[in-house]
C-alpha positions as CSV (number, residue, x, y, z in Angstrom):
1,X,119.7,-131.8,-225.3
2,X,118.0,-131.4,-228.6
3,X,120.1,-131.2,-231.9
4,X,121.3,-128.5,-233.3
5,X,119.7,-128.2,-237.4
6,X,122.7,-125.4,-238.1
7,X,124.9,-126.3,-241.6
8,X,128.4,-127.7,-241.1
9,X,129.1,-124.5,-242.8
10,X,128.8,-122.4,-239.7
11,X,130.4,-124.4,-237.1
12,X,133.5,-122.3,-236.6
13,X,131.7,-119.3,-236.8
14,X,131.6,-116.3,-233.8
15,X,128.0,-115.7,-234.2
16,X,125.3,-116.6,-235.8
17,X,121.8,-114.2,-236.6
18,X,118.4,-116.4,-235.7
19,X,116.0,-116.2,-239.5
20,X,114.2,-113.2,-239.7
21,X,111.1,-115.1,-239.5
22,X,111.6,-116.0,-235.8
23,X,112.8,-112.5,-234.7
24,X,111.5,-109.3,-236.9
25,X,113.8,-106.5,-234.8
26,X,115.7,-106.4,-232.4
27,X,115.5,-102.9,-231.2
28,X,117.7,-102.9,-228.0
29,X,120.4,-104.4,-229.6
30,X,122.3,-101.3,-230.0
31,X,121.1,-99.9,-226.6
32,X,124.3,-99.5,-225.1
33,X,126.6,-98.1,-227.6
34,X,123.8,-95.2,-228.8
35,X,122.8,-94.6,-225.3
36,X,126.3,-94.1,-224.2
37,X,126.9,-91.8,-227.3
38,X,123.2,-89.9,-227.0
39,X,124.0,-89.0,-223.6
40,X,127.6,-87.5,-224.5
41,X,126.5,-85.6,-227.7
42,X,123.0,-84.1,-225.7
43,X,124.4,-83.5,-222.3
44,X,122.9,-85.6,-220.2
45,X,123.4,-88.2,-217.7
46,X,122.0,-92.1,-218.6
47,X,119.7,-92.1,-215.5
48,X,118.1,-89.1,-216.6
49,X,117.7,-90.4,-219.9
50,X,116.7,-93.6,-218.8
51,X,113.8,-91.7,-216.5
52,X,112.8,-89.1,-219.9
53,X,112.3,-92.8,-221.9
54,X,110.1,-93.8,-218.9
55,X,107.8,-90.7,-218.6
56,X,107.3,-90.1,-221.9
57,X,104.2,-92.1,-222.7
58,X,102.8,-90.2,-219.7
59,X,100.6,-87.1,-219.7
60,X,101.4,-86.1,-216.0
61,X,102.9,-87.8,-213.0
62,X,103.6,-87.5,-209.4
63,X,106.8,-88.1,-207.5
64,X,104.5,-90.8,-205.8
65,X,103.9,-92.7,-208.1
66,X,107.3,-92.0,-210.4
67,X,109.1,-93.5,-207.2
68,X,106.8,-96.6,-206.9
69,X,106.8,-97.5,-210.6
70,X,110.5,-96.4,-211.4
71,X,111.4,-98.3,-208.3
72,X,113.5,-95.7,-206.9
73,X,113.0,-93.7,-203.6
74,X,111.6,-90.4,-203.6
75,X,114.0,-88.5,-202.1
76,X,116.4,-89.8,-204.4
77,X,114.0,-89.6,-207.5
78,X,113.7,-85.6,-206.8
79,X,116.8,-85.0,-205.8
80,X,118.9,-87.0,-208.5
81,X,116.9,-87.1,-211.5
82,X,113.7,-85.0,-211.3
83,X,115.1,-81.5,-209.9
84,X,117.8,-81.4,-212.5
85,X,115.8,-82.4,-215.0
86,X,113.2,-79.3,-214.0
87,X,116.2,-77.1,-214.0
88,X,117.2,-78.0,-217.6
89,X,113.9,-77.8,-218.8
90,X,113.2,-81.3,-219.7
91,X,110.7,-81.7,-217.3
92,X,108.0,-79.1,-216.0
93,X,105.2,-78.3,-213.1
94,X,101.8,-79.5,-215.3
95,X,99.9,-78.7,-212.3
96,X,101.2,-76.8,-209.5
97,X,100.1,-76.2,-205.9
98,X,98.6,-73.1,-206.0
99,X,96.5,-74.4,-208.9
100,X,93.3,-73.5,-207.8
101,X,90.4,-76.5,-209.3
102,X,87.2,-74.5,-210.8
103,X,84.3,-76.6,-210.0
104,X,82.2,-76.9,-206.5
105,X,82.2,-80.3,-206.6
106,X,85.5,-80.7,-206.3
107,X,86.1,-78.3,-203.0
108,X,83.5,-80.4,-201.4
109,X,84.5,-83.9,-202.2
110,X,88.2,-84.2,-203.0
111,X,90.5,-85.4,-200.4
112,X,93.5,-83.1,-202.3
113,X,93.4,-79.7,-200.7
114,X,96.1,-77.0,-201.4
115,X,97.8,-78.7,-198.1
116,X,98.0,-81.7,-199.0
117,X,98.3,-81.9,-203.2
118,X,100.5,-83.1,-204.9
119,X,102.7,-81.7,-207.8
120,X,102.1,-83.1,-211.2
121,X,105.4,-83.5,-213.7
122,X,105.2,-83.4,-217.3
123,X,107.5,-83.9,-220.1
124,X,108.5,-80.8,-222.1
125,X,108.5,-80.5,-225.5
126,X,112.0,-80.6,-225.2
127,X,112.3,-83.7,-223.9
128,X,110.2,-85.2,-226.1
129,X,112.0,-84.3,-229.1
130,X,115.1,-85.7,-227.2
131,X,113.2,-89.2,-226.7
132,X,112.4,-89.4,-230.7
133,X,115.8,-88.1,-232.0
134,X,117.0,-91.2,-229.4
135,X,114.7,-94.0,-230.9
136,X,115.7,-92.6,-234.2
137,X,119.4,-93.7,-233.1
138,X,118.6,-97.1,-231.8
139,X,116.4,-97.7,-234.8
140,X,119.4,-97.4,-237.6
């Protein structure tokens, strides 16, 4: 086991913060506490929250994937987190089924017809706005 190089002075100490050099922020600290708080002032339940952080870097998304990379089942995905989300109006129908595509090309050669396509989810404004205010909180 390597030696400690800590002063004698802080032997008998609870804690201990590493130099700033070694670690500039710690961002999640906090997480907890502000996400416990958030979600009481706003409304809203921690999943939901924790799904609105995931999606917003995202421009559109499918239950498909949302379910494969939030590693949740779909059912449960749409049912839990997604459909109340839509009815609150954090999240919305970016492209619908009966969104018609304008070109030709892609009648002919996609595989997505209006049988088989897919609804695409996007964050709302809304939501967005609720994911800054909610980095602003962890931030300080």
């Amino acid at each position: 086991m390597p030696k400690s190089h800590v002063s004698k002075k802080k032997l008998f100490r609870d804690f201990s913060y590493l130099n700033q050099r070694y670690v500039k922020k710690n961002y999640l600290k906090r997480y907890k506490t502000v996400s416990n708080s958030f979600c009481k002032k706003n409304d809203i339940f921690e999943k939901e929250l924790r799904f609105l952080l995931w999606g917003y870097d995202l421009e559109f998304w499918t239950l498909d994937f949302a379910s494969k990379d939030f590693d949740y089942s779909k059912k449960k995905l749409s049912e839990r987190i997604v459909f109340p989300l839509v009815k609150e109006e954090y999240i919305y129908k970016h492209f619908d089924r009966l969104t018609p595509s304008q070109s030709r090309e892609d009648h002919i050669f996609r595989d997505e017809l209006k049988i088989n396509y897919r609804v695409r989810y996007a964050l709302t404004q809304k939501a967005r706005l609720l994911v800054q205010r909610f980095y602003k909180n962890l931030d300080g």
